[in-house]
N, C-alpha and C positions, 0 to 999 in steps of 0.2 A: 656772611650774609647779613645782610642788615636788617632790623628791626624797626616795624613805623606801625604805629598804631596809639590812635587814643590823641593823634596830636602829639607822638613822640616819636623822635629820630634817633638813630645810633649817631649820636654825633663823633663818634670818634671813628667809627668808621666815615663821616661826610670831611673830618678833617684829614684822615691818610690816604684819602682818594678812592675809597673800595666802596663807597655809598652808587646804586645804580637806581633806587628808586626817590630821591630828595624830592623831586617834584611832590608826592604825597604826603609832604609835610610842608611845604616852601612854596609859594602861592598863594590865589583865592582859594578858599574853598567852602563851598554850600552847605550850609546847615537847614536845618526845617523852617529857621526865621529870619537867618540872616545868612553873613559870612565871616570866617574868619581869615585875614590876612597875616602872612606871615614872610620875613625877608631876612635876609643873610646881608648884615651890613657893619663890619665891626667897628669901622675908624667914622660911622655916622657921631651928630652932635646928640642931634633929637632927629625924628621920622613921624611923618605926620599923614594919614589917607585921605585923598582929596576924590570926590568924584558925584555920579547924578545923587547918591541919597545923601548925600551932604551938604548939598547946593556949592559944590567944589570948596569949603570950608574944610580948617584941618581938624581930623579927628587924630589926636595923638597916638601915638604908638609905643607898647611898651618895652622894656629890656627885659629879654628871660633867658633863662640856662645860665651861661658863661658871661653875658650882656652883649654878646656881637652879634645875637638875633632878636629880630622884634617881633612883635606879634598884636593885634588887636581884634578883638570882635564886633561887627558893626550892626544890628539889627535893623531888618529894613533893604537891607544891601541884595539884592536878587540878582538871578539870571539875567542875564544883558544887558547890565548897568555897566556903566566906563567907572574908572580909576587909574588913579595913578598915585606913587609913592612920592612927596615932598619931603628930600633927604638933605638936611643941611649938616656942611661940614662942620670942622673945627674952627674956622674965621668964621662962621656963623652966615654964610651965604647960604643959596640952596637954589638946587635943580629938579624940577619935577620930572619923575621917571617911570618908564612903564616899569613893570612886573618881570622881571630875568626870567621868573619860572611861569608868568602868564600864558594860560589856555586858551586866550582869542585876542583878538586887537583890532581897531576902527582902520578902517581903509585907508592907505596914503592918501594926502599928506598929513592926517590925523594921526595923532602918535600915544593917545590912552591906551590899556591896555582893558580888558571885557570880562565881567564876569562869567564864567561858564563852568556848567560840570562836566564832570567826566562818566558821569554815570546813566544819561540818558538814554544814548543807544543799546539798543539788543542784536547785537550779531547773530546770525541765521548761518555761519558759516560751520559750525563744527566737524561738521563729516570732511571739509577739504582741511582744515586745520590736522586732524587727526592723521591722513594720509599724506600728508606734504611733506615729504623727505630732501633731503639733502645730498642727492645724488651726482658726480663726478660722470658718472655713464650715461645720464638722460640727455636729451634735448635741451639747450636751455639759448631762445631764439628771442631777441630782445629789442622791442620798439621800442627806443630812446622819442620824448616826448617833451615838447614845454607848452605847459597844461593850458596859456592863452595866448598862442598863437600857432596850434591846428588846426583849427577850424575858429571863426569867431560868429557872429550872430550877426555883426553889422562892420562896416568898415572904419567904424568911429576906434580911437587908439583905447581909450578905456570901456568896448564894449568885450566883455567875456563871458561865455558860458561856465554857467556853475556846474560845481563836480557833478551832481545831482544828472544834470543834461551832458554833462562831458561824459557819464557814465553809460547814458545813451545813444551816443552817438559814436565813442569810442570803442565800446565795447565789439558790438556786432562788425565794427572792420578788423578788432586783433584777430577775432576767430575766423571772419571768410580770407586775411591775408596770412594763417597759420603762423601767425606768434604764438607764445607761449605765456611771454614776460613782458611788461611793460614797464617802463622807464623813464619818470616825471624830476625832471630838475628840481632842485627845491622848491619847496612847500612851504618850510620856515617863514615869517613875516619878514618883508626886509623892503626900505623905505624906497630906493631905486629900480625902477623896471632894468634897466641898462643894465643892472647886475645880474639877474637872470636869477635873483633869490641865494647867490653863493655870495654878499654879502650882509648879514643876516642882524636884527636887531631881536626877533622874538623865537628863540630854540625849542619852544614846548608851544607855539602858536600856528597851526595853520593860514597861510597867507588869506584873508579876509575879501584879496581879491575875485572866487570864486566862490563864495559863500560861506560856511559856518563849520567846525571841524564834525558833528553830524552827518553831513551830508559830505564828508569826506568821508570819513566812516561805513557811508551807504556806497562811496563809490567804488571802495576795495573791498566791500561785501560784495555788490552785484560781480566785479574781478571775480570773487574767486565761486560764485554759482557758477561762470563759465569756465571753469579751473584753468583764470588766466592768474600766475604770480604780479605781487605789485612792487617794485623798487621805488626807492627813495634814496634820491643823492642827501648826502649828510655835511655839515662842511665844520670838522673841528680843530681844523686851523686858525680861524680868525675872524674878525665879527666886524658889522660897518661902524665907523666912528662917531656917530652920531650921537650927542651930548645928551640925548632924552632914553637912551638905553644903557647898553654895559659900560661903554668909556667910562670911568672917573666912577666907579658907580656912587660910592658912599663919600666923594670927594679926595679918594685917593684911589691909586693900582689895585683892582678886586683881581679883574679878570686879566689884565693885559699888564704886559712887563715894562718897568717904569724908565724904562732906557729907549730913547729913538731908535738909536742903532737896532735894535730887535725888536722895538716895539710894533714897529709900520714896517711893512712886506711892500713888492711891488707891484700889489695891486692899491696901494694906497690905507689899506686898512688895519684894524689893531688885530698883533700874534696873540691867541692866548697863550696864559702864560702854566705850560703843563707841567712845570715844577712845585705851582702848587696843588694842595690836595684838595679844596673845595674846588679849584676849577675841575679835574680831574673827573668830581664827582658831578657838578652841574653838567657838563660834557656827556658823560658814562649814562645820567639819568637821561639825559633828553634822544640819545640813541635809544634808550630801551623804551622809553614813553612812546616812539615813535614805531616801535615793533610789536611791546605788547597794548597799546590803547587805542593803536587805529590798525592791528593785526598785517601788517606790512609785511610781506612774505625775504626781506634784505634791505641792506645797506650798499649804498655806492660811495663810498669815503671819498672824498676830494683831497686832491690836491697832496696827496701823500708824501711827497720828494718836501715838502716842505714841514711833513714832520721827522720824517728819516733825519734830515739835514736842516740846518741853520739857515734859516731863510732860502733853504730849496737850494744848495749849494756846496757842494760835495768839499771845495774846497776849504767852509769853514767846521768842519769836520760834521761827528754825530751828534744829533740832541738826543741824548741818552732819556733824559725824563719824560720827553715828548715818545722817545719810543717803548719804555716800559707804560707810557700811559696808553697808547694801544695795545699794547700786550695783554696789559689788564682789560682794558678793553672787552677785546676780541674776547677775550676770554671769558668774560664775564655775562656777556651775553651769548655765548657758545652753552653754557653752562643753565644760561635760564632759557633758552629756546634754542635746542640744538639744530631745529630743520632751515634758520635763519642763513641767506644769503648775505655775506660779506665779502665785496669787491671791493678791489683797491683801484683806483686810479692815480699809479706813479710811474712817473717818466723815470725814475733810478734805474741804476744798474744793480743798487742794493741788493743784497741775498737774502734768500728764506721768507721773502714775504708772502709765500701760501705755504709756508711751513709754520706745523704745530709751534704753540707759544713753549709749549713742555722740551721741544727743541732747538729753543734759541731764535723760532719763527717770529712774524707778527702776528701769525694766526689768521690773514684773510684766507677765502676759501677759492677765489680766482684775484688777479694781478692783468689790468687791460697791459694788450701785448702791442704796446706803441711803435716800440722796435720796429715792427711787424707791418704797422699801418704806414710809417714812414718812411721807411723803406719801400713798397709797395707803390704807393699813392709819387711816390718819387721817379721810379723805375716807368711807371704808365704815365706821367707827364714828360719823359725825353721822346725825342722822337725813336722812332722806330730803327733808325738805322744805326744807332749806338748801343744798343739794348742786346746783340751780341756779347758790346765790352763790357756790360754791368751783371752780366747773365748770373752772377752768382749772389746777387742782390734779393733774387728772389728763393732761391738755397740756404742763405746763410741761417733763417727763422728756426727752419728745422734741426741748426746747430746748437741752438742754446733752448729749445721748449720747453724740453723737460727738465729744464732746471725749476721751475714753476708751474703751477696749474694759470696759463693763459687761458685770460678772454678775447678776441678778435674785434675792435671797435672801427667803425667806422660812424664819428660823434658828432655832437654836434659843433666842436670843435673845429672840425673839418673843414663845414660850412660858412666858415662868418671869418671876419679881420681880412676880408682880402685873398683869403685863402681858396676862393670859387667853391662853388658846390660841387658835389662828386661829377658827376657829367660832366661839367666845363670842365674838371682837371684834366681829364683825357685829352695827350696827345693832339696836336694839329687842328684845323679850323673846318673841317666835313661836319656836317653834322651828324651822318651816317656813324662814319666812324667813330665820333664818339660814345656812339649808343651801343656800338660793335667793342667797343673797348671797355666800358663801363660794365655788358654784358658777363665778358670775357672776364675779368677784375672777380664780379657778386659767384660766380660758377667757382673760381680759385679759393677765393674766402670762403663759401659753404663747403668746400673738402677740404681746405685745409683744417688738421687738427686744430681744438678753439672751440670755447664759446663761443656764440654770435652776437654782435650788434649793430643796429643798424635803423640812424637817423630821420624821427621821420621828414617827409618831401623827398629821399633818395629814392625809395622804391617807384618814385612817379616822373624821376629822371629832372627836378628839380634844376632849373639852368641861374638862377639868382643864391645868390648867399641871404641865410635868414635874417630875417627879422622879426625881432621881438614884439614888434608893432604891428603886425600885417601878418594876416592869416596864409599858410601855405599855399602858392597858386594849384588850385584844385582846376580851376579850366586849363591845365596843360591835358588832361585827359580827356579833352575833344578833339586833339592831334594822336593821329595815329601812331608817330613813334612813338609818343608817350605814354597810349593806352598801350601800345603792344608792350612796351618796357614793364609796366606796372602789371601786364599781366604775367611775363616773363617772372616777374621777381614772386607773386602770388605761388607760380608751378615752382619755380625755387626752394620758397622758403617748405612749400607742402611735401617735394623728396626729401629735404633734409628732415624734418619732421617723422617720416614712415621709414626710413631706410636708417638701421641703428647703427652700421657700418659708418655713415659720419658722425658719431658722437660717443659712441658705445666704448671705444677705446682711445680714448680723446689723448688720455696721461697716459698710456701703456703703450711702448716702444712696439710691441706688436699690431699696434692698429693703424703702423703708418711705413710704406714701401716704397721707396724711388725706384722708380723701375726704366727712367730714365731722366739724369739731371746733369748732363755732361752735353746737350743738344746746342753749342750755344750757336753752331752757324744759321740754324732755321729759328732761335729763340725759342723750342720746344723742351717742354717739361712734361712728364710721366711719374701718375705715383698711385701706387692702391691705397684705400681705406678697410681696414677687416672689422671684424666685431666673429661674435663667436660664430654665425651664424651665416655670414654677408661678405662678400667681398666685391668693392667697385671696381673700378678702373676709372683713371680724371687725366683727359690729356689738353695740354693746351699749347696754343701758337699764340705767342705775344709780339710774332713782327706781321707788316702788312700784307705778308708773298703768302698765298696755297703752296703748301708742302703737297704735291701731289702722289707721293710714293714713301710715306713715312712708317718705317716698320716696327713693331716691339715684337719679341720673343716672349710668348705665356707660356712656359713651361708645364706641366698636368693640368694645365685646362683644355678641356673641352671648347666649351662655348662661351660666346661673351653677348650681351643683349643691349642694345640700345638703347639709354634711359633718357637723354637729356641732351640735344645741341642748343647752344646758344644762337647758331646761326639759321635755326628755323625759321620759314617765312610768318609765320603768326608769332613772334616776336622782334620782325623787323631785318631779319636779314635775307639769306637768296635762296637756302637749301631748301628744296620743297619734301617736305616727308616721305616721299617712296622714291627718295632720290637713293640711290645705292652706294656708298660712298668712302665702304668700309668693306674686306673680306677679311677670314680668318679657316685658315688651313694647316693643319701637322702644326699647331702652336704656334702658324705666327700670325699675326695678326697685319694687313697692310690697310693706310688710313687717307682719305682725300682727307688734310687739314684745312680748311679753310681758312687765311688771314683773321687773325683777330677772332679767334673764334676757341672756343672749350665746348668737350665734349662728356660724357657720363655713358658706362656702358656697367651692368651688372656681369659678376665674371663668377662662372660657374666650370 
């Protein structure tokens, strides 16, 4: 555990990488009269603070401990004054840089870093803090979000609402559309809108775009009065190149490895470099800063296949330091906030990464099940009359689940590069149909075993790929199939939510039954969902034909109840509610399927 008090670090834990809180040594930080700043720069010449109570003149910086940190105090230096670190090298040149471990920062394309404490806000949340568990068995139903452009205030490209009003407008739809979890892209400062914040320049800075981290602060308080959880994607892969941040920091490799070949990924930006142990530790701090100081109920790790692997590439084998530094990781903040949510998002085939770090795991607590989404999203874009020959496409998931604790994503990934939005992927050019197929798709995924997730504009049947620039079309819900869709996904998400039978035995080979996956000439599939209590029944037709005479055998059941068609007319399709469509006699059960159509029946 490391030690920080008084303005002192365990520095030998921040060099072998075990340091999780450096930020509270490493940065601004407020004093009754001023501030003291402090920075991690060993191959600097001299380091000098520039900024408003200096009239941008340099105030020197001095060498302490070891001489590879500097540190000075400035009086005068207050909350919401800008600075920056003027670090010159060994040639005696110099680049003026924000704060690595900076708590605020001026809005693109201003690149100072801000002073700010960390001690201003009072959370109001304790009694959800105190009851928030980390449960495998609960619901965990997830609005993936990017915090400007859901809703915007004007159609101008840099108009946003701040967390403050995002907290008002967003909240009161997680809870009438029964999410649980919400799910905001990075937050980190990072100079690119087009990056979406996954390439990031300030790791302990809330993005300035939406206001001040305070009123961040306020807006995963108000979350969790509504006891909605808040995720944050984290990205400790790699950081934007931008010469006024981490690149080059001290005029040589701090943070990123001094080789091309590994230094730059294919997104164009610098790898860190997790062999060493101050990255390891700046890394490790700013996940936990981001859990314990703005009480973030998880972590979404990015882009994990590229810490598994060498530049995300199976073939240049394992990065072994990149993945005991998840190890420690994960573990290190399992250890300081056990009820923390940790997702991975890795397209690997890798093993054990929702297994314990104590058994050779990475330690996440779910792994998005891509497999899953690709396969899927692949199978409902052929046509219909080939989907006999793929039929095992949608079988195969359930061959390999419980190797892992899967999450079920459908991201925002999905929607953007060309890829169409969920609706458009669907099948053929009706528009019907695609709403019949898209239906049929969210009914599969809410019983298939999985966490949930799920993009917002998808539940409103969204027909454009996002953009970053332009608020969600919100008047698609003056067209009827779009209200009836959005209202369809509302009664959706609200059985999966009341009925523990889809979540309850998510990981337990018990809570999941084919009861028919060999249908392949009608493309019909059968499978229960149990929990201790509950058992479903989920049956679907994924070609365009009514199965009019489709039977299963329920062996000791009685009765089976009605819970859910997709093809009901109040969500856009033809079945009118006192349509009879279904009998069930001596255990068997016979079904009108309707093309493109899933059903839910409770089986008692």
């Amino acid at each position: 555990m490391s030690i920080i008090q008084e303005g002192k670090m365990d520095y030998y834990g921040f060099y072998t990488g075990q340091e999780f809180t450096a930020y509270s040594y490493l940065g601004a930080h407020t004093e009754e009269r001023g501030t003291v700043f402090r920075t991690f720069a060993p191959n600097a010449q001299k380091i000098s603070v520039i900024g408003d109570f200096n009239g941008w003149q340099e105030t020197p910086m001095q060498k302490v401990y070891d001489g590879n940190f500097w540190e000075c105090y400035i009086a005068d230096a207050l909350q919401g004054m800008k600075y920056k670190y003027r670090i010159y090298s060994q040639n005696g040149n110099y680049i003026d840089h924000c704060d690595p471990y900076g708590f605020y920062s001026e809005l693109r394309p201003k690149t100072a870093s801000v002073i700010y404490s960390l001690s201003n806000y009072t959370f109001h949340d304790a009694a959800y803090l105190k009851q928030r568990k980390n449960n495998p068995h609960a619901p965990v139903n997830i609005y993936e979000i990017h915090a400007g452009s859901w809703k915007k205030p004007s159609d101008e490209k840099e108009s946003w609402y701040t967390y403050g009003e995002l907290a008002d407008l967003l909240i009161p739809y997680l809870s009438q559309n029964h999410y649980n979890f919400v799910e905001i892209m990075p937050l980190n400062e990072y100079p690119c809108d087009e990056s979406w914040g996954y390439q990031a320049t300030g790791f302990f800075s809330p993005t300035s775009r939406y206001g001040n981290p305070d009123e961040l602060r306020y807006f995963v308080d108000k979350c969790h009065a509504e006891n909605i959880g808040v995720i944050i994607d984290f990205v400790p892969v790699h950081f934007a190149v931008n010469d006024y941040a981490l690149w080059n920091y001290d005029g040589t490799s701090i943070y990123e490895y001094p080789h091309n070949d590994i230094g730059f990924n294919q997104w164009g930006s610098c790898n860190f470099m997790h062999s060493r142990g101050e990255v390891r530790s700046f890394l490790q701090s700013s996940a936990y800063y981001w859990l314990k100081e703005f009480h973030f109920d998880g972590l979404r790790t990015d882009a994990v296949n590229n810490l598994i692997y060498w530049q995300g590439t199976p073939e240049r084998g394992t990065n072994q330091p990149a993945i005991q530094f998840i190890q420690n990781m994960n573990r290190g903040l399992k250890e300081r906030i056990p009820s923390a949510l940790l997702i991975a998002e890795d397209s690997s085939a890798y093993q054990g990464v929702t297994a314990p770090v104590e058994k050779g795991g990475l330690g996440f607590d779910y792994k998005w099940d891509l497999g899953w989404m690709n396969d899927t999203l692949t199978f409902l874009q052929s046509p219909p009359s080939v989907r006999s020959e793929q039929y095992h496409k949608l079988t195969f998931s359930m061959d390999y689940f419980y190797n892992e604790r899967y999450l079920l994503p459908l991201s925002h990934d999905e929607t953007v590069h060309g890829k169409a939005a969920v609706v458009q992927k669907m099948n053929g050019s009706d528009y019907l149909n695609k709403f019949a197929q898209a239906r049929l798709l969210y009914m599969y995924m809410y019983a298939h075993p999985g966490k949930k997730l799920n993009f917002m504009g998808n539940e409103i049947g969204h027909m454009r790929e996002w953009d970053e620039k332009r608020e969600m079309d919100w008047n698609l819900l003056q067209f009827p199939q779009h209200d009836a869709f959005y209202h369809f996904m509302r009664e959706l998400n609200e059985i999966y939510m009341e009925n523990p039978a889809f979540y309850e035995g998510d990981y337990d080979r018990e809570g999941f039954q084919w009861m028919d996956c060999e249908h392949k000439a009608d493309t019909i599939y059968a499978f229960l969902r149990k929990s201790k209590r509950q058992t479903l029944l989920a049956v679907f037709n994924f070609s365009n034909k009514d199965v009019l005479t489709y039977e299963l055998e329920m062996p000791d059941k009685k009765q089976v109840n009605l819970l859910l068609h997709s093809d009901w007319e109040c969500f856009g399709g033809t079945t009118t509610p006192n349509n009879t469509f279904y009998s069930f006699r001596k255990s068997l059960l016979k079904i009108n399927v309707k093309g493109f159509s899933a059903i839910y029946f409770t089986v008692r």
